[in-house]
C-alpha positions in Angstrom: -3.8 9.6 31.0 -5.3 11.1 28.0 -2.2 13.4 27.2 0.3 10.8 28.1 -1.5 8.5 25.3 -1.4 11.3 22.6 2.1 12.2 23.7 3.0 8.9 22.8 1.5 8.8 19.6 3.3 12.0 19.0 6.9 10.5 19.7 6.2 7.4 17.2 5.4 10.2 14.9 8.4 12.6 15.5 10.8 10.2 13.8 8.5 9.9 10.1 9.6 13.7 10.7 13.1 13.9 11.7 14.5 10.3 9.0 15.1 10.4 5.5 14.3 7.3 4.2 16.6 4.5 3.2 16.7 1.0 2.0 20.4 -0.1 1.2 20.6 -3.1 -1.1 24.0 -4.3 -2.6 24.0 -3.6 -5.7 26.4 -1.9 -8.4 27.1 1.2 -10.4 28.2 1.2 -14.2 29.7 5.0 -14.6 30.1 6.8 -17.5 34.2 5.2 -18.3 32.5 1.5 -17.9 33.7 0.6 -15.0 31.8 -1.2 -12.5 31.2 0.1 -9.3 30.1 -2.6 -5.9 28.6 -1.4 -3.1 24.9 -0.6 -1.6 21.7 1.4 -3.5 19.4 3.2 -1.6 16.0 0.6 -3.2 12.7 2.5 -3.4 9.6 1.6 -4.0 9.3 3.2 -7.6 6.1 3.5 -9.2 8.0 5.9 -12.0 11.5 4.7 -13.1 14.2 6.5 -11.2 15.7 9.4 -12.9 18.4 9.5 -9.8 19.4 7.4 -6.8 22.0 7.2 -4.1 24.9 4.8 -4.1 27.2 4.1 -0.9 30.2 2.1 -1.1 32.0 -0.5 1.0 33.5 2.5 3.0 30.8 4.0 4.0 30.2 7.4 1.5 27.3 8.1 -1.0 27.3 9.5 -4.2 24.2 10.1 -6.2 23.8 8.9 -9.6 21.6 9.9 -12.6 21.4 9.4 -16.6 24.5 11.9 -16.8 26.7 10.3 -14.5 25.7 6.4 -15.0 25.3 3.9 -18.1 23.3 1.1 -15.4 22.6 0.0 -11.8 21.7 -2.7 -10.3 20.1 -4.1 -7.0 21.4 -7.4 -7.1 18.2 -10.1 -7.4 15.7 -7.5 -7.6 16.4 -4.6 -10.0 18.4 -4.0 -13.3 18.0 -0.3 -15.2 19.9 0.4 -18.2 20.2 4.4 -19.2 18.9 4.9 -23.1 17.9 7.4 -25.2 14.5 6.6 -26.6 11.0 7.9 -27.8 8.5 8.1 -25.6 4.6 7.8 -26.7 2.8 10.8 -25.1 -1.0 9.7 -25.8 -2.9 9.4 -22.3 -4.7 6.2 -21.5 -7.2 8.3 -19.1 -10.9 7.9 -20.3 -11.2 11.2 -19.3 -8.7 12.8 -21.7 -9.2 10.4 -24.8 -8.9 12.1 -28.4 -11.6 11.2 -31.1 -8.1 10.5 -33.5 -5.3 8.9 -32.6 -2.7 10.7 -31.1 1.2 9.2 -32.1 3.0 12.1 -30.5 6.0 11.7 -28.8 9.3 13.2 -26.9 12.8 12.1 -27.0 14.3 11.6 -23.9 17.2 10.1 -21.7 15.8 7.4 -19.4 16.3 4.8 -16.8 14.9 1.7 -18.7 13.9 -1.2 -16.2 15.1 -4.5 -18.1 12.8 -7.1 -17.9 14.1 -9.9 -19.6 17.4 -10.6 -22.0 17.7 -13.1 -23.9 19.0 -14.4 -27.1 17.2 -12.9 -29.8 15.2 -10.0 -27.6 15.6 -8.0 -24.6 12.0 -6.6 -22.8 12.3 -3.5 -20.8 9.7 -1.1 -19.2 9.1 2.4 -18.7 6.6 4.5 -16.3 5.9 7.8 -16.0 3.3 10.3 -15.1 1.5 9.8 -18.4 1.6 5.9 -18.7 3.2 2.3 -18.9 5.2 1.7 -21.7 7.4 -1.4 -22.8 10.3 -1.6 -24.8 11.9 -4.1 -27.0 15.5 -4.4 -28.6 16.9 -6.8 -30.9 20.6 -8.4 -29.5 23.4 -7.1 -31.2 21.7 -4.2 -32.9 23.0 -0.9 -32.0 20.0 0.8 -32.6 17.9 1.6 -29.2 15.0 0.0 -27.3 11.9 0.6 -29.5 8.8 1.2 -28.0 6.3 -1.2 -28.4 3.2 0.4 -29.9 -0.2 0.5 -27.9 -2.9 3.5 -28.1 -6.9 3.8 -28.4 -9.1 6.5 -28.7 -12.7 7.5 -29.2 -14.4 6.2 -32.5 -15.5 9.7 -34.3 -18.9 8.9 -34.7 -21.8 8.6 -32.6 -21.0 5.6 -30.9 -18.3 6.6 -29.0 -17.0 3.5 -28.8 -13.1 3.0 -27.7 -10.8 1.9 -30.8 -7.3 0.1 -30.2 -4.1 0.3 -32.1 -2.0 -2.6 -31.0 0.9 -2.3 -33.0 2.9 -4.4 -30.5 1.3 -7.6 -32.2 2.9 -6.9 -35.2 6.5 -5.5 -34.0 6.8 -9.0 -31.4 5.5 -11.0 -35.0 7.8 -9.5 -37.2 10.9 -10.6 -34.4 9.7 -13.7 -34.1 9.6 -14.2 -38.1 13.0 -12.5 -38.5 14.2 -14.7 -36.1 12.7 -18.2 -37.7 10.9 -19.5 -34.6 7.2 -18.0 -35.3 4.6 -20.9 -34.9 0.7 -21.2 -34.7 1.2 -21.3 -31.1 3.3 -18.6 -30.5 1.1 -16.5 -33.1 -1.9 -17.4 -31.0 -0.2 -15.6 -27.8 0.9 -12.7 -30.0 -2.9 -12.0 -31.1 -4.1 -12.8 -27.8 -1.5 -10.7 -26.2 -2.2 -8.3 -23.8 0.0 -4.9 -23.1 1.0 -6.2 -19.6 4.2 -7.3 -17.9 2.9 -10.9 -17.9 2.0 -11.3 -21.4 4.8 -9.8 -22.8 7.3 -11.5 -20.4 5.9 -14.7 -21.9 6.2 -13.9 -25.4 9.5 -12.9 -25.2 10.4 -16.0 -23.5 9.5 -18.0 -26.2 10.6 -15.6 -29.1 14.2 -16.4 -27.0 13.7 -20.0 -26.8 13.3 -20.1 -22.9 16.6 -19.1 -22.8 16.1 -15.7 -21.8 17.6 -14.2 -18.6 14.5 -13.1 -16.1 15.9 -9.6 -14.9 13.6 -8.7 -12.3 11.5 -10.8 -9.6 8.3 -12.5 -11.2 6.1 -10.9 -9.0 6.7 -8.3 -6.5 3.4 -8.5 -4.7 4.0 -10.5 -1.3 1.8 -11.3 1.7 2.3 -12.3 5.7 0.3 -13.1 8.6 0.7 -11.2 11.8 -0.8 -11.9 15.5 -1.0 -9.6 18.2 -1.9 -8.4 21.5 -2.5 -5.4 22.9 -5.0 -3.1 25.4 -7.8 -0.7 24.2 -8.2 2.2 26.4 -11.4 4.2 25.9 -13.3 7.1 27.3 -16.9 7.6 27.3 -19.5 10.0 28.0 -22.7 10.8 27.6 -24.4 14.2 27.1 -28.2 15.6 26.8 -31.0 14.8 28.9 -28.9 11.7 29.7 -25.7 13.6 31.0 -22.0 11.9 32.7 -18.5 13.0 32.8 -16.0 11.2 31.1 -15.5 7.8 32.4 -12.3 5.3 31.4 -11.8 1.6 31.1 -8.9 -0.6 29.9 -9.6 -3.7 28.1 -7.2 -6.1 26.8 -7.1 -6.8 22.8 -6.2 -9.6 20.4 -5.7 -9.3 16.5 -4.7 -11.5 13.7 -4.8 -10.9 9.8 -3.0 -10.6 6.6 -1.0 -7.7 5.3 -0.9 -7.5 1.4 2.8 -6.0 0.1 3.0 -4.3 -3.4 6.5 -5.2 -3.2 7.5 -7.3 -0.8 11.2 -6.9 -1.1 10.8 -3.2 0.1 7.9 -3.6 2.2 6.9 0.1 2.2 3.4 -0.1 0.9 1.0 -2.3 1.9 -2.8 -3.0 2.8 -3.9 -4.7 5.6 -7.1 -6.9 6.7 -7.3 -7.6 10.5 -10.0 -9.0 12.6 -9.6 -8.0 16.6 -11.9 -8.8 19.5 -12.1 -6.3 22.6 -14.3 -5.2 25.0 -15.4 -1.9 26.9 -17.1 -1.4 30.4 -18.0 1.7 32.0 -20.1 2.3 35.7 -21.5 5.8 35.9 -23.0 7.3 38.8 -24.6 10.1 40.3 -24.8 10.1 43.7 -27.0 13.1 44.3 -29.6 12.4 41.8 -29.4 8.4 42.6 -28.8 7.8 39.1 -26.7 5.3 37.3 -26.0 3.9 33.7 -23.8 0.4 33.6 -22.0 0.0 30.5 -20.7 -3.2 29.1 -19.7 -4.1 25.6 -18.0 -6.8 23.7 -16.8 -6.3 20.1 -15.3 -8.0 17.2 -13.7 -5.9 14.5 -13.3 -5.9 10.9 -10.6 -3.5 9.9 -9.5 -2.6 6.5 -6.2 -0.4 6.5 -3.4 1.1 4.4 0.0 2.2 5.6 2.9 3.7 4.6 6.5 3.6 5.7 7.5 6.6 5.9 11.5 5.4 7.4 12.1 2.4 5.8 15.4 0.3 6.7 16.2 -3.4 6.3 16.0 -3.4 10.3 13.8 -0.3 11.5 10.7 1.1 9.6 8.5 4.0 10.5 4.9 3.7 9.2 1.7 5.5 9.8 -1.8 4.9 8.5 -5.3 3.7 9.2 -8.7 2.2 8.5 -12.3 2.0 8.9 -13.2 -0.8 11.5 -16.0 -2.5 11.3 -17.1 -3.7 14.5 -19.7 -5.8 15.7 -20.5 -5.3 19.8 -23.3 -7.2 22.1 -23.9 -5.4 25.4 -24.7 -8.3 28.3 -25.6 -6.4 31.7 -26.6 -3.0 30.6 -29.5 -0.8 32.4 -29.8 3.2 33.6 -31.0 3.8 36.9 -32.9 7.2 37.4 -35.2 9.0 39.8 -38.9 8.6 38.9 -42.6 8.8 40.5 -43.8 11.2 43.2 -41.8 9.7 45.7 -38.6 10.1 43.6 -38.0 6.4 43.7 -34.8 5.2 41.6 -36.0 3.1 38.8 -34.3 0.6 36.7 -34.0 0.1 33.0 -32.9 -3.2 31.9 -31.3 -2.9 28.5 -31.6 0.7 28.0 -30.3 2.5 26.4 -30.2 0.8 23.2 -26.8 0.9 21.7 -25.2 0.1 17.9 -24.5 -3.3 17.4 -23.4 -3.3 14.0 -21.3 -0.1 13.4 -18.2 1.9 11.8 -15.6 3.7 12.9 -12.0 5.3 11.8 -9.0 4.4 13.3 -5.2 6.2 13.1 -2.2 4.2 13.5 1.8 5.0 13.9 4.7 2.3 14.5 7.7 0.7 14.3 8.9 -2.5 12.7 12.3 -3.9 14.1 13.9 -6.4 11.9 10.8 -7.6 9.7 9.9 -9.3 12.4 7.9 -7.4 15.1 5.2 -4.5 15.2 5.2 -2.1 17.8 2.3 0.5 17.6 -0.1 3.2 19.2 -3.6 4.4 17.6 -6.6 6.8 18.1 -9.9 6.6 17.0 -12.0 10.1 17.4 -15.0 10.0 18.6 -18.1 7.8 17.8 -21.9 8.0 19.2 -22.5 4.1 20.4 -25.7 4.9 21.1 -29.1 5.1 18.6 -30.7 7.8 17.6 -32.4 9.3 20.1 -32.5 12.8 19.8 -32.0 14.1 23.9 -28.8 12.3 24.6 -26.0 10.5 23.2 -23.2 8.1 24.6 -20.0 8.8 22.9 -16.5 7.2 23.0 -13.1 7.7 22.2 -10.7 4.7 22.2 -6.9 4.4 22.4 -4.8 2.0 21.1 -1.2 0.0 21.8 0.2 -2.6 20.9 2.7 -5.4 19.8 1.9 -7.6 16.2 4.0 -10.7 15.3 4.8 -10.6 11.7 6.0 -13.8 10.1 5.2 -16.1 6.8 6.4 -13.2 4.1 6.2 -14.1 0.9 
């Protein structure tokens, strides 16, 4: 039973192995001659800004595009990146590798710049790297490229070693709105209370624009659903020491409900999940020839905290594998050892012996499929865990094997 379980957990895995990922959204080219291209783009979840990506057209083929062979793209609703050739602040924002001066280096470079918002007076994009965040701002109808929207801080050279900020991005979004003739005391109130975020600057810009301007990209990316499932827990346990079984299996069913967080819920690749599960556990061990017994049973509830990945990621199939740290709360109704004692080598009973965890931790390992958005299908393995306290001549240990089927609905 054992190595059909792993086996299993093996052939969900196989595929993470054997797929190259992809996420089709219709979307459209601009190439290098200006002319627009319809078809599908191959969406990631990028946490840099793509330097390439693969495009496949109504007939079927793919081509892959990058800054030399495409002016923009677009995932229709979701994305826009415009390709421009910019300078790009190379300062860190690590505490760790702060200078005591500040530090207005920079690179020039051909990029991918997300647009963020256009509008009337000013377009917002953003740029991401393995350095930093950095935002960009333009002016309409000016030639000239993005310009990066000043931001750096770094240590105080004197004793305090205290963190100084240059935000030179109040200024530049001041001097717009000035240029432009719609500066207020309101809007210079959000300027000076401005943070360098997505938010804040989205806002400004808005009202630098009039309200007018164009939102580029989805407000917020982060999504959540619910799920619900069922499924069976199938464990082995055994004990070992002065206290000594073989291995001894039980199947239990199990129910689970919780909410999955999604960094971006239009891809769906990424996300963290909070589950609560109740299951139980029973084991009967015997031994005949030394009239000795040990009667098992447990009931838990979980708390699990997880994180998973999808490796294959499709609008219709995804591939993910992760895992967790349950926490898991048990009571243990009907347990007692039986053993051999006294001259006469008369069994005895022990009610509620041994004693066993009732409040502990685990790790568990998870692999599945998604079909459609819709439904989970999954198998997963926690290693080995002592159950029992800490007595130092035996110990009860299980394993535990998991599958399932989850329910997902109410994304957002």
């Amino acid at each position: 039973m054992k190595l059909f379980i792993k086996t299993l957990l093996l052939s969900f895995l196989a595929p993470v192995l054997a797929f190259a990922q992809s996420n089709y959204k219709p979307g459209y080219v601009v190439d290098l001659k200006g002319d627009t291209l319809k078809g599908f783009i191959d969406y990631r979840e990028w946490n840099k800004n793509p330097k390439q990506f693969s495009f496949k057209n109504s007939s079927g083929n793919t081509q892959v595009f990058n800054i030399q062979n495409a002016t923009a793209f677009t995932i229709t609703g979701l994305e826009y990146y415009e390709r421009h050739i910019v300078s790009i602040s190379t300062d860190p924002t690590d505490l760790n590798m702060l200078m005591h001066q500040v530090d207005t280096s920079f690179v020039s470079d051909t990029v991918f710049l997300k647009i963020l918002q256009r509008g009337r007076y000013v377009s917002l994009y953003y740029y991401n790297d393995d350095i930093k965040s950095r935002f960009y701002l333009s002016e309409t109808g000016d030639p000239r490229q993005p310009e990066e929207l000043g931001y750096h801080f770094y240590y105080n050279n004197d004793e305090s070693n205290t963190i100084k900020y240059i935000r030179r991005y109040r200024t530049q979004l001041q001097y717009v709105a000035q240029k432009n003739n719609v500066s207020n005391k309101d809007l210079e109130s959000s300027i000076q209370q401005s943070k360098y975020d997505a938010n804040d600057l989205e806002s400004i810009v808005s009202k630098i624009n009039g309200d007018k301007g164009r939102q580029m990209v989805s407000q917020n990316l982060f999504g959540t659903r619910w799920f619900a499932g069922i499924g069976v827990n199938y464990t082995d346990m055994t004990f070992n020491g002065d206290i000594d079984y073989g291995d001894s299996y039980a199947l239990f069913p199990k129910v689970s409900m919780g909410l999955d967080f999604l960094t971006n819920k239009n891809t769906q690749q990424f996300f963290l999940r909070a589950e609560v599960a109740f299951t139980g556990d029973s084991h009967d061990f015997k031994n005949t020839y030394e009239q000795s017994e040990l009667k098992f049973n447990q009931l838990t509830a979980s708390i699990i905290l997880q994180a998973y990945y999808n490796f294959y990621n499709s609008e219709k199939l995804k591939i993910f594998f992760g895992g967790g740290i349950p926490v898991n709360f048990s009571i243990y109704p009907d347990h007692y050892y039986v053993t051999e004692g006294g001259i006469d080598v008369t069994p005895i009973k022990q009610s509620n012996f041994p004693d066993y965890h009732m409040l502990w931790e685990s790790f568990i390992l998870k692999a599945g499929i998604v079909l459609n958005k819709k439904l989970e299908i999954y198998v997963g393995y926690s290693p080995a865990t002592t159950l029992t306290d800490d007595y130092l001549d035996f110990a009860g240990n299980v394993v535990s094997y998991q599958a399932g089927v989850n329910f997902l609905f109410g994304a957002k």
